[in-house]
C-alpha positions in Angstrom: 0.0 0.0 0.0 1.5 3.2 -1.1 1.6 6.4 0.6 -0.4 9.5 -0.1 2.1 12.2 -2.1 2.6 14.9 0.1 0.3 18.3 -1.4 3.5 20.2 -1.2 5.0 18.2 -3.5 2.2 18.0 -5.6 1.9 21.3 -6.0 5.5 21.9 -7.2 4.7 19.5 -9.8 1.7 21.7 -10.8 3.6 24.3 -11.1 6.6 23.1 -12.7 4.3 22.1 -15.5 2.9 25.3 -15.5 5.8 26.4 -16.1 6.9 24.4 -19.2 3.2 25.2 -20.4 4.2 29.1 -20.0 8.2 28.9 -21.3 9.4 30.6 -18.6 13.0 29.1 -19.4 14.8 30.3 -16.7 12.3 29.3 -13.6 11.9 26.1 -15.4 15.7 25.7 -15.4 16.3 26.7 -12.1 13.9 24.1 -10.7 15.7 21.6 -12.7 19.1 22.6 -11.0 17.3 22.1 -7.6 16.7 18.8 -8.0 13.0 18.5 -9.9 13.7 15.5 -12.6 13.9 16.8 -15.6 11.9 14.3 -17.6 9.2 14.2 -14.9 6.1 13.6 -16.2 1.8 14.0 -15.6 -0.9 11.7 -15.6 -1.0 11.6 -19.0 2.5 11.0 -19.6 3.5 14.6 -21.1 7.2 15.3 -20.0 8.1 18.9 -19.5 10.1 18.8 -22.8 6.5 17.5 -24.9 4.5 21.1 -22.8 7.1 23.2 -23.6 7.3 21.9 -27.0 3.7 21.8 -27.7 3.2 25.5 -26.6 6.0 26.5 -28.6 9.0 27.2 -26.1 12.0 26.6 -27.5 13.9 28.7 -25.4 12.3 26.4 -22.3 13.0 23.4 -24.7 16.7 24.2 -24.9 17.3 24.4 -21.4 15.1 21.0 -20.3 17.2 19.5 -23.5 20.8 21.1 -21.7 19.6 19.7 -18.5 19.4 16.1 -20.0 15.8 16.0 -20.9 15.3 12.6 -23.1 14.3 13.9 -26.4 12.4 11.1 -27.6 10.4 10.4 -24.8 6.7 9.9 -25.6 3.8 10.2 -23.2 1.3 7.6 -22.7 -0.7 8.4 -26.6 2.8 7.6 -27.6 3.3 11.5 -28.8 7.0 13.1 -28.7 7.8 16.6 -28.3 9.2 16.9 -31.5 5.7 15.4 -33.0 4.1 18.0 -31.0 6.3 20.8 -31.8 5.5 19.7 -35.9 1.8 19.8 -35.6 1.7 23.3 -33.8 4.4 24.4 -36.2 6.8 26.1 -34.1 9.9 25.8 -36.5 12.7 27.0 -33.7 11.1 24.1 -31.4 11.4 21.9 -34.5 15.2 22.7 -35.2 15.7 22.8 -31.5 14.6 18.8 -30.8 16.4 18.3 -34.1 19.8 19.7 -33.3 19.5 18.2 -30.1 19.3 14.2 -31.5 15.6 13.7 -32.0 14.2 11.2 -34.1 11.7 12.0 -36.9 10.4 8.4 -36.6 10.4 8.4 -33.0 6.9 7.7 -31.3 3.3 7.3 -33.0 2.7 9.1 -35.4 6.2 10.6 -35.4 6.8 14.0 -36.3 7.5 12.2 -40.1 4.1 11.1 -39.9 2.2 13.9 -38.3 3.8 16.6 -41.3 2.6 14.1 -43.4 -0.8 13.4 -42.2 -1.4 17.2 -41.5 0.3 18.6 -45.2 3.6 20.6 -43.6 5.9 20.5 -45.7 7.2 23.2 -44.0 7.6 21.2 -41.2 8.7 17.9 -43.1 11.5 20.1 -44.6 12.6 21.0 -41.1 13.1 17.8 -39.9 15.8 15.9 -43.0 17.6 20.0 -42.7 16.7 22.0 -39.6 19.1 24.8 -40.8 17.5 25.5 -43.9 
């Protein structure tokens, strides 16, 4: 029998997501430096990196990425921030993920697959040549 999660610390959680939801880059990194794991995730499996990246944060995405955020991770609908950052177009989260090691192919559907399914070639473009 587990025991109940103390409301302090589920507040910080609430928060922290908040934050990644927001981009506040530097709060969000300073909590990381504390101590709060940077691939923490919700009840629905959304790291911090897949919030940040869906609200298109890629200054917040840089520094969960420098902080050793795993940039393939998917949450529990098997999404990954790069996937999210594609449909929601946010080309500097794109490049971001991308310079950082994620996979196109990573995930279901990938990021490959959501450009695809969602007609961004934009977006497709981005992720083969992120500088361009």
């Amino acid at each position: 029998m587990s025991e109940p999660i103390d409301p302090g610390v589920i507040e910080l959680a609430q928060r922290v997501f908040g934050l990644a939801r927001a981009g506040e880059a530097e709060e969000l990194a300073a909590y990381a430096d504390a101590g709060v794991p940077v691939n923490l995730t919700n009840e629905k499996g959304d790291t911090l990196l897949i919030l940040a990246a869906y609200h298109g944060h890629p200054e917040a995405v840089a520094a969960l990425l420098e902080r050793g955020a795993e940039p393939d991770r998917a949450n529990d609908r098997g999404q990954t921030a790069l996937a999210a950052a594609v449909f929601k177009q946010s080309a500097d989260t794109v490049r971001a993920l991308v310079a950082a090691g994620a996979d196109p192919d990573a995930g279901g559907p990938s990021a490959r697959a959501t450009a695809q399914f969602f007609e961004l070639p934009e977006m497709a473009a981005l992720l083969d040549h992120p500088a361009g």
